[in-house]
LUMTILO-284622 format. One record per residue (C-alpha): residue in three letters; x, y, z; residue number from 1. Coordinates in Angstrom, 3 decimals, always signed. Layout:
! LUMTILO-284622
<fifi><resn>ALA</resn><x>X</x><y>Y</y><z>Z</z><resi>NUM</resi></fifi>
...
END
This chain:
! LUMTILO-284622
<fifi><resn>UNK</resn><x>-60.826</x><y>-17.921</y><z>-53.792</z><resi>1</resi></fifi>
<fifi><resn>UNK</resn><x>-58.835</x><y>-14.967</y><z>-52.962</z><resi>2</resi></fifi>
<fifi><resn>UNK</resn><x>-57.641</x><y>-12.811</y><z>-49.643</z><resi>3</resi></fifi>
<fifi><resn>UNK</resn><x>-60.210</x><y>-9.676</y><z>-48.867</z><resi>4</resi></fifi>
<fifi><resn>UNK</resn><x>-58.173</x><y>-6.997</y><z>-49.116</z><resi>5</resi></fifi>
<fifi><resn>UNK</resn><x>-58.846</x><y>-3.307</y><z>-48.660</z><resi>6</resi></fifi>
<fifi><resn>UNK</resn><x>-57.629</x><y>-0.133</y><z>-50.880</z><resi>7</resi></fifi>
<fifi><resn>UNK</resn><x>-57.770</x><y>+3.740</y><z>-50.016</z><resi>8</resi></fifi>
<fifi><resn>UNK</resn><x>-57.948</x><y>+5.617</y><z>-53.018</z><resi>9</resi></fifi>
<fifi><resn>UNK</resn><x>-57.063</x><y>+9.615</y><z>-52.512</z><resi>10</resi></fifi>
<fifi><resn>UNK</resn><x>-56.654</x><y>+12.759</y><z>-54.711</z><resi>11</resi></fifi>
<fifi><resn>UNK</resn><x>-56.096</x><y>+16.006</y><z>-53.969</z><resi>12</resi></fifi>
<fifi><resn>UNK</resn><x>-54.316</x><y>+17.275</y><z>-57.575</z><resi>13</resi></fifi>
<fifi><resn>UNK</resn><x>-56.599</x><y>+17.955</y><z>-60.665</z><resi>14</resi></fifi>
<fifi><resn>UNK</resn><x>-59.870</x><y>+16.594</y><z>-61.234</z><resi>15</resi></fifi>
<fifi><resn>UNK</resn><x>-60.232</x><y>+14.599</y><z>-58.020</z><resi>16</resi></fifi>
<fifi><resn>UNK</resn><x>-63.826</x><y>+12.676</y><z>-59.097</z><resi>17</resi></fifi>
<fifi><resn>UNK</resn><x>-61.956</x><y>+11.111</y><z>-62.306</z><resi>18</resi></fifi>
<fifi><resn>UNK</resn><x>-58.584</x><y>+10.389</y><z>-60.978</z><resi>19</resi></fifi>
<fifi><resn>UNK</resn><x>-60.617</x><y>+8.150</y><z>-57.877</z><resi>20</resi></fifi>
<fifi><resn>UNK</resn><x>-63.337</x><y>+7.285</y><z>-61.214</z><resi>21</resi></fifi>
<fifi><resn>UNK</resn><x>-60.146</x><y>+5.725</y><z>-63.419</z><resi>22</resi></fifi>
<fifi><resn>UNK</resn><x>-58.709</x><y>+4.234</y><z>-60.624</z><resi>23</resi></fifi>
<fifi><resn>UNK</resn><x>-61.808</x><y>+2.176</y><z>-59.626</z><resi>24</resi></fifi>
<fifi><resn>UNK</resn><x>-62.210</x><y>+1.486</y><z>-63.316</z><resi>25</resi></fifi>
<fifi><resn>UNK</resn><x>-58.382</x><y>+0.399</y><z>-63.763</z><resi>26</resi></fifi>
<fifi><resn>UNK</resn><x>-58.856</x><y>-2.084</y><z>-60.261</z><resi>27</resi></fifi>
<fifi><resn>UNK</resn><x>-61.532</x><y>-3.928</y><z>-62.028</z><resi>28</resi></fifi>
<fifi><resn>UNK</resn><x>-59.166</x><y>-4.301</y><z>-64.945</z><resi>29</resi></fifi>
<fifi><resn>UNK</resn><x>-56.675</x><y>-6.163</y><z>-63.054</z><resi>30</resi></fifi>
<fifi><resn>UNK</resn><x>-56.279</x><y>-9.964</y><z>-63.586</z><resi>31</resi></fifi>
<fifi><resn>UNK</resn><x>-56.571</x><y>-11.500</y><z>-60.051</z><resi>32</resi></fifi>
<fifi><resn>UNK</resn><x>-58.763</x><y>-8.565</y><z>-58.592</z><resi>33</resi></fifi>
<fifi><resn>UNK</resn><x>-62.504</x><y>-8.692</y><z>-58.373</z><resi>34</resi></fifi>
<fifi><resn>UNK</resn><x>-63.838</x><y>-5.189</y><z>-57.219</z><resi>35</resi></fifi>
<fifi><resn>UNK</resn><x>-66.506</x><y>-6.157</y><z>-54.499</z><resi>36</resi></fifi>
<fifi><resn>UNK</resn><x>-67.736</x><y>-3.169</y><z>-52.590</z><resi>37</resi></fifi>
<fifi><resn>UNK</resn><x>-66.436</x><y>+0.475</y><z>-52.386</z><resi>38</resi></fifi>
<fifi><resn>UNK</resn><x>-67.977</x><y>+2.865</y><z>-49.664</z><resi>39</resi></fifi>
<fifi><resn>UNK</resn><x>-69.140</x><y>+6.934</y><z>-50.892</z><resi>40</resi></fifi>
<fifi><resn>UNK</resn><x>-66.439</x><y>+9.507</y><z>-51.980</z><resi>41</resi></fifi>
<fifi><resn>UNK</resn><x>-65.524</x><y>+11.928</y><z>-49.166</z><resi>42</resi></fifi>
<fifi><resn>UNK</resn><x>-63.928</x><y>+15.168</y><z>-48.402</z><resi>43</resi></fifi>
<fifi><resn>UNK</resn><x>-61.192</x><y>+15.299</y><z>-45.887</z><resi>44</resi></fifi>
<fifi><resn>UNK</resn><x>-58.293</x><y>+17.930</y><z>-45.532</z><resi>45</resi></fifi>
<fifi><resn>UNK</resn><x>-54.311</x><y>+16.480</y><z>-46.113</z><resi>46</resi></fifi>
<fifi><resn>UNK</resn><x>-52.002</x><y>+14.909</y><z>-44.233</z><resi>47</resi></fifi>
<fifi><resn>UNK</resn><x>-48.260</x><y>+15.956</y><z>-44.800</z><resi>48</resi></fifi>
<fifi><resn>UNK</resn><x>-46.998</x><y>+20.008</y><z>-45.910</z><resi>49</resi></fifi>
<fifi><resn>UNK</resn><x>-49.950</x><y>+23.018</y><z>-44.892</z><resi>50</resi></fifi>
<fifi><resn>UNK</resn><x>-50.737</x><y>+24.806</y><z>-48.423</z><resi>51</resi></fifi>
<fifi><resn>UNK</resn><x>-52.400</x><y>+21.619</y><z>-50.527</z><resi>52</resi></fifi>
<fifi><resn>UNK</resn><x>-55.874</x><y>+20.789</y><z>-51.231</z><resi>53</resi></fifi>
<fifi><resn>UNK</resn><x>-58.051</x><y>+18.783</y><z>-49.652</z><resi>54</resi></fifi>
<fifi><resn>UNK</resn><x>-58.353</x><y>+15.659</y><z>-50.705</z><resi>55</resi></fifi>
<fifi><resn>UNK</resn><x>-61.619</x><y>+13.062</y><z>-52.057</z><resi>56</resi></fifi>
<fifi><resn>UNK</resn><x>-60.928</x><y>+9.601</y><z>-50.596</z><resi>57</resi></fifi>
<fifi><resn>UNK</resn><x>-62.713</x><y>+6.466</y><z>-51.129</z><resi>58</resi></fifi>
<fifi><resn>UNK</resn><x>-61.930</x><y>+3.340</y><z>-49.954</z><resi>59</resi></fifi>
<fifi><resn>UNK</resn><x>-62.757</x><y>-0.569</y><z>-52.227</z><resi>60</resi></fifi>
<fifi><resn>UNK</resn><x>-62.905</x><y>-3.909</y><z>-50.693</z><resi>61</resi></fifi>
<fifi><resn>UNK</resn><x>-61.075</x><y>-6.275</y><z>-53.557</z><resi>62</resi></fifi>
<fifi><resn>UNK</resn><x>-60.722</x><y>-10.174</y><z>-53.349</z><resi>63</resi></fifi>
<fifi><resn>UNK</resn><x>-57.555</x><y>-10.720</y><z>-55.040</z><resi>64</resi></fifi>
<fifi><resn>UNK</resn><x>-55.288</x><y>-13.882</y><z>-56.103</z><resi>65</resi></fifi>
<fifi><resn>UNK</resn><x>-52.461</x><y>-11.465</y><z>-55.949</z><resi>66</resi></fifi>
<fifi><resn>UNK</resn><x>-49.481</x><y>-11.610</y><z>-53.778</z><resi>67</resi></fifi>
<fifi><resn>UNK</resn><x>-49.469</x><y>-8.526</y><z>-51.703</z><resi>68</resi></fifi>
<fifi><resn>UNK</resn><x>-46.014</x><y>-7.683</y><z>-53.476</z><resi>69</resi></fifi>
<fifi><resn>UNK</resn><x>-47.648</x><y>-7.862</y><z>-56.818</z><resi>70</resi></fifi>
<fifi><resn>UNK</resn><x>-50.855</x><y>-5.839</y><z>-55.765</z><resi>71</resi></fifi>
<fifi><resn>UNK</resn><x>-48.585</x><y>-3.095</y><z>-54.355</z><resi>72</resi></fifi>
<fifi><resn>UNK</resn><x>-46.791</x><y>-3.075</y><z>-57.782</z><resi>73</resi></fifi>
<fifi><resn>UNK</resn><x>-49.987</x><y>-2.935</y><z>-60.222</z><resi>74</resi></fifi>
<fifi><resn>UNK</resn><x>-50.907</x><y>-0.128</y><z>-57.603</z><resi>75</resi></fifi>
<fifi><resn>UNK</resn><x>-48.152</x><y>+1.710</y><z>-58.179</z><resi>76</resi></fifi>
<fifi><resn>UNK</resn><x>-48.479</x><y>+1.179</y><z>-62.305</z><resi>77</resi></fifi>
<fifi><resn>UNK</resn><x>-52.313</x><y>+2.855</y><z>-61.946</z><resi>78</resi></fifi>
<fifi><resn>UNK</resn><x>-50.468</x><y>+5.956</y><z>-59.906</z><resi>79</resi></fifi>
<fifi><resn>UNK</resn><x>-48.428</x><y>+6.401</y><z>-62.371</z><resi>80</resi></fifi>
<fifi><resn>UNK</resn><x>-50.605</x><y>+6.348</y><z>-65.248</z><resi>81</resi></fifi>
<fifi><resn>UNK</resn><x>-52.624</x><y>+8.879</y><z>-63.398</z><resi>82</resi></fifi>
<fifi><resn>UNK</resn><x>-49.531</x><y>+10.992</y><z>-63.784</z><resi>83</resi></fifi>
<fifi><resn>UNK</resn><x>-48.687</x><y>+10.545</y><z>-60.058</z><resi>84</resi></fifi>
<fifi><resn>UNK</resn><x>-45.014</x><y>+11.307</y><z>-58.979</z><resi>85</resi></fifi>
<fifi><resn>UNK</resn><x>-43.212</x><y>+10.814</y><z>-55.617</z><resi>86</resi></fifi>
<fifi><resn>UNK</resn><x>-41.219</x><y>+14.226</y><z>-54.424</z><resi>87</resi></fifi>
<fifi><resn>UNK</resn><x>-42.415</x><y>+14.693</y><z>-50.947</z><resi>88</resi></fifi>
<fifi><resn>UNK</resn><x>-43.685</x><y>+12.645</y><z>-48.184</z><resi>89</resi></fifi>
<fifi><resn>UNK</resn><x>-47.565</x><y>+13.183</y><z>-47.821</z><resi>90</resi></fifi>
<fifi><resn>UNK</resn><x>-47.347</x><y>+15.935</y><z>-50.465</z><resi>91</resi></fifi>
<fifi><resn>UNK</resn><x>-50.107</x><y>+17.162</y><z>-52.989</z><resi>92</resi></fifi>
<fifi><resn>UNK</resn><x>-50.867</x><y>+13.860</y><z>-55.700</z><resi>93</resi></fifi>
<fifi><resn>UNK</resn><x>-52.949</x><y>+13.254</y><z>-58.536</z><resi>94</resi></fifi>
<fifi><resn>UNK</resn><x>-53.842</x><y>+9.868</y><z>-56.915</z><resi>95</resi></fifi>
<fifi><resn>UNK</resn><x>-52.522</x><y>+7.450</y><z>-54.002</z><resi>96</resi></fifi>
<fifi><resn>UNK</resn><x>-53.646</x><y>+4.027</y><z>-53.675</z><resi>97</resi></fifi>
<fifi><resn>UNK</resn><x>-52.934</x><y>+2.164</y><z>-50.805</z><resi>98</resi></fifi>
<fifi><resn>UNK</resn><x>-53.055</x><y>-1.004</y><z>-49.250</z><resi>99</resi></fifi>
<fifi><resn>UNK</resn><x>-55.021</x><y>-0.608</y><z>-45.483</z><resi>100</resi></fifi>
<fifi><resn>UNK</resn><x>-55.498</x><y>-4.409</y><z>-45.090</z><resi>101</resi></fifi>
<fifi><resn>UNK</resn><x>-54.795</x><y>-7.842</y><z>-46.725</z><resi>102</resi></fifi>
<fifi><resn>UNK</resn><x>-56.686</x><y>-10.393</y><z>-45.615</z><resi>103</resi></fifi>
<fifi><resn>UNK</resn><x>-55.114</x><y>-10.969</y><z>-41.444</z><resi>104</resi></fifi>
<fifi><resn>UNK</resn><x>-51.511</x><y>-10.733</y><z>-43.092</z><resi>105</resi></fifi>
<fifi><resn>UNK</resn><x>-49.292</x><y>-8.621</y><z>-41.162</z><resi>106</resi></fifi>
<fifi><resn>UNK</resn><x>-46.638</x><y>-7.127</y><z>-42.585</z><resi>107</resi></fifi>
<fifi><resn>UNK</resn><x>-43.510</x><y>-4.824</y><z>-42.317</z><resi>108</resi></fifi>
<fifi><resn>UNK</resn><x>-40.554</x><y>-4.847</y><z>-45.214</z><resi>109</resi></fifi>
<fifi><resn>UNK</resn><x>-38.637</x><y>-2.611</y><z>-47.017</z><resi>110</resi></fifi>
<fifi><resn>UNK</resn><x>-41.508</x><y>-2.403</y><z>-49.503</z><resi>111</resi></fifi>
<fifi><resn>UNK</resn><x>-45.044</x><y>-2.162</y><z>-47.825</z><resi>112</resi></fifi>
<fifi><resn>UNK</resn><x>-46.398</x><y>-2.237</y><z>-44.271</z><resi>113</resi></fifi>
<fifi><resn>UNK</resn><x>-50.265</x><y>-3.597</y><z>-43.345</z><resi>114</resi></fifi>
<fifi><resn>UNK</resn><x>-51.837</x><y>-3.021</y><z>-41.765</z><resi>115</resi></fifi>
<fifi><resn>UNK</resn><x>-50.997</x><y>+0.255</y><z>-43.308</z><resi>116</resi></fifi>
<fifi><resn>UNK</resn><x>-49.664</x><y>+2.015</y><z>-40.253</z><resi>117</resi></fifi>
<fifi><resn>UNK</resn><x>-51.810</x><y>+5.924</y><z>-41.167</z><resi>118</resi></fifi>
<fifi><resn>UNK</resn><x>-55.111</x><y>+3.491</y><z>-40.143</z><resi>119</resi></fifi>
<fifi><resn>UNK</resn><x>-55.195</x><y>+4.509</y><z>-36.358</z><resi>120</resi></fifi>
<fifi><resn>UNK</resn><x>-54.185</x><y>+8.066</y><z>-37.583</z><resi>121</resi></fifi>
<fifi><resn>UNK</resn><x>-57.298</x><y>+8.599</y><z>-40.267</z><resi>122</resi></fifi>
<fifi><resn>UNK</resn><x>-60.420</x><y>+7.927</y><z>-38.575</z><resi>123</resi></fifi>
<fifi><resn>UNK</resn><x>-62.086</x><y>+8.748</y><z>-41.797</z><resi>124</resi></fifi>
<fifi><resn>UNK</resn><x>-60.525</x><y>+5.167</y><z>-43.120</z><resi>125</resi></fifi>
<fifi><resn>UNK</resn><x>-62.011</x><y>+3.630</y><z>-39.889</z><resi>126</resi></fifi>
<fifi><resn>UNK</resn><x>-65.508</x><y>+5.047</y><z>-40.974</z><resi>127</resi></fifi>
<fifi><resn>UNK</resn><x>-65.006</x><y>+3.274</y><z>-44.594</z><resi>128</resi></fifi>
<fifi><resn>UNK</resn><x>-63.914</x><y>+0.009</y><z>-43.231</z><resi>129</resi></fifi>
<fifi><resn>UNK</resn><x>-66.928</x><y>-0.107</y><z>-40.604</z><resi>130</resi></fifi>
<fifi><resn>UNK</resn><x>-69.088</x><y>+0.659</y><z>-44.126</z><resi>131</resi></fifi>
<fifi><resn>UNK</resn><x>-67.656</x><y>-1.975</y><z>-46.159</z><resi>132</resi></fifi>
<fifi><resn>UNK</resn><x>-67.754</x><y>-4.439</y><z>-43.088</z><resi>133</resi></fifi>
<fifi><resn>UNK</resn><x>-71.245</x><y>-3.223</y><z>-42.901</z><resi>134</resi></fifi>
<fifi><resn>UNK</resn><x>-71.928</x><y>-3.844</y><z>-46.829</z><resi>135</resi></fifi>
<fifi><resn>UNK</resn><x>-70.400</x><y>-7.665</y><z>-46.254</z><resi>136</resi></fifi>
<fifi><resn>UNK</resn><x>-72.757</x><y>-8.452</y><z>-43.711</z><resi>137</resi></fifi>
<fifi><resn>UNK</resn><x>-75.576</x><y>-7.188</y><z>-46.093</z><resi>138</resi></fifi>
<fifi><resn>UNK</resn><x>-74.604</x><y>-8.913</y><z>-48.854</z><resi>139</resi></fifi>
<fifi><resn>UNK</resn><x>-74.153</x><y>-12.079</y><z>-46.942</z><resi>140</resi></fifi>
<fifi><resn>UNK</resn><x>-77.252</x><y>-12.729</y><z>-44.976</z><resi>141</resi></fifi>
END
């Protein structure tokens, strides 16, 4: 069995509902991820430079076999096959995955920090865990 692990999924760049659509689509694809619960798509404005869109977010709950190293890497593969690109810091992006929790690891490298440090900052990722916390409970009693 794998580590519970939890992705945010945002897009503020193109056609929001497919970019977060493919991206679900493209998790369940991965060998060594099993797609277990994903709370509704939401509407909140950006983080990072004033002028950009707002963005759709959506967060999954995954079980995964993965390393968190190796996660973080087929991540970044689905960004960029969404046609995402990295030019500014919290700027406009045709999709951003990324990793909020993995399992009760704690982490902090070169490479990837969870929890992800934006979680106390984003209350509407709070919401989505409490949902998908929520949704466990449900689907365990």
């Amino acid at each position: 069995m794998g580590e519970l692990v939890h992705i945010a999924l945002g897009s503020n760049l193109g056609d929001r509902d497919a970019a977060l659509a493919a991206a679900r689509l493209a998790l369940r694809a991965l060998a060594g991820v099993r797609l277990l619960a994903e709370t509704p798509v939401e509407e909140t404005p950006p983080f990072g430079p004033a002028g950009q869109g707002d963005y759709l977010n959506q967060m999954v709950a995954v079980e995964t076999t993965l390393t968190p190293h190796q996660l973080l890497d087929a991540l970044h593969g689905i960004e960029r096959a969404a046609g995402r690109t990295r030019r500014v810091r919290w700027g406009p992006r045709t999709l951003d995955l990324d990793i909020v929790t993995f399992g009760d690891r704690t982490i902090d490298d070169e490479r990837l920090t969870v929890p992800h440090p934006g979680l106390a900052d984003r209350a509407f990722w709070q919401r989505e865990l409490a949902h998908l916390a929520v949704r466990r409970d449900e689907t365990h009693a």
